[in-house]
Steps between C-alpha positions, in 0.01 A plus 500: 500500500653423853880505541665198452726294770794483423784270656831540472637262762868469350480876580451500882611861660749626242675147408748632240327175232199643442368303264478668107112412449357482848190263500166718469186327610193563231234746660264301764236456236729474208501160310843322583767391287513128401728303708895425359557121463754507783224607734293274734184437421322674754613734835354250742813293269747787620692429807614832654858491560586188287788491326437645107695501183380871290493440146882576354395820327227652741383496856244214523145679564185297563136677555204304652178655577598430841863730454805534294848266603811596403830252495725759615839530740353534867667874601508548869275809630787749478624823358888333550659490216647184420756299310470343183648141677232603772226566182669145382379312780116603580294261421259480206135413598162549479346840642078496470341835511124409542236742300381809717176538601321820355486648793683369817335398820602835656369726185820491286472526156699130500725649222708785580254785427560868283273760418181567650386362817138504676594478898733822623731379763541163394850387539619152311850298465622289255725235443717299771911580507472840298198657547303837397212644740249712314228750659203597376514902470241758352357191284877424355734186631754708632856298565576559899772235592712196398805348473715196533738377766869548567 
């Protein structure tokens, strides 16, 4: 089974709001959930960055075949911590996560890989603010590097 994506936006770099059930996409050839009612109808229907209202008890999760959306505050790419008027004020839209490929354009697993790997040497990265760079050593992913800004 490969790994699964998962997104945890509201968490960007150490934001002190994680949220309490980050969103977990299924496995790439897993079958998805059926859509809540306050969802769109489709992802082509999602507008990135639109303003969202979450469900009162839940973060609002939507997956497509195309990728999961989440209706979650918009945390800036930063390890700062911040205040909770500052946590107040971010806006609550729509983030899209399209579905990885199996295997990336450059070779990457398009999930972030563990265990066994075929080609020694091969080094991957992951994810966009935070991010974890893995190596393939001795036929094991191997962690080498990653981190988040200041």
């Amino acid at each position: 089974m490969r790994a699964s994506l998962v997104l945890i936006a509201a968490a960007a770099c150490g934001s002190p709001t994680a949220p309490a059930n980050p969103t977990v996409a299924p496995p790439i050839d897993a079958p998805l959930p059926p859509l809540a009612a306050e969802c769109p109808a489709s992802y082509a229907a999602v507008a990135a960055g639109q303003a969202c209202t979450p469900a009162a008890d839940h973060t609002l999760s939507c997956a497509y075949p195309e990728g999961v959306c989440n209706c979650l505050a918009a945390y800036p790419c930063s390890g700062v911590a911040m205040s909770h008027e500052e946590m107040a004020a971010l806006p609550i839209v729509w983030q899209c996560e399209p579905t990885p490929p199996a295997v990336r354009a450059d070779g990457c697993p398009g999930v972030e890989p563990s265990g066994a790997c075929a080609k020694d040497g091969q080094v991957c990265g992951y994810g966009d603010c935070c991010f974890t760079q893995l190596t393939c050593t001795d036929g094991q992913w191997q962690m080498t590097g990653g981190g988040c800004p200041p």
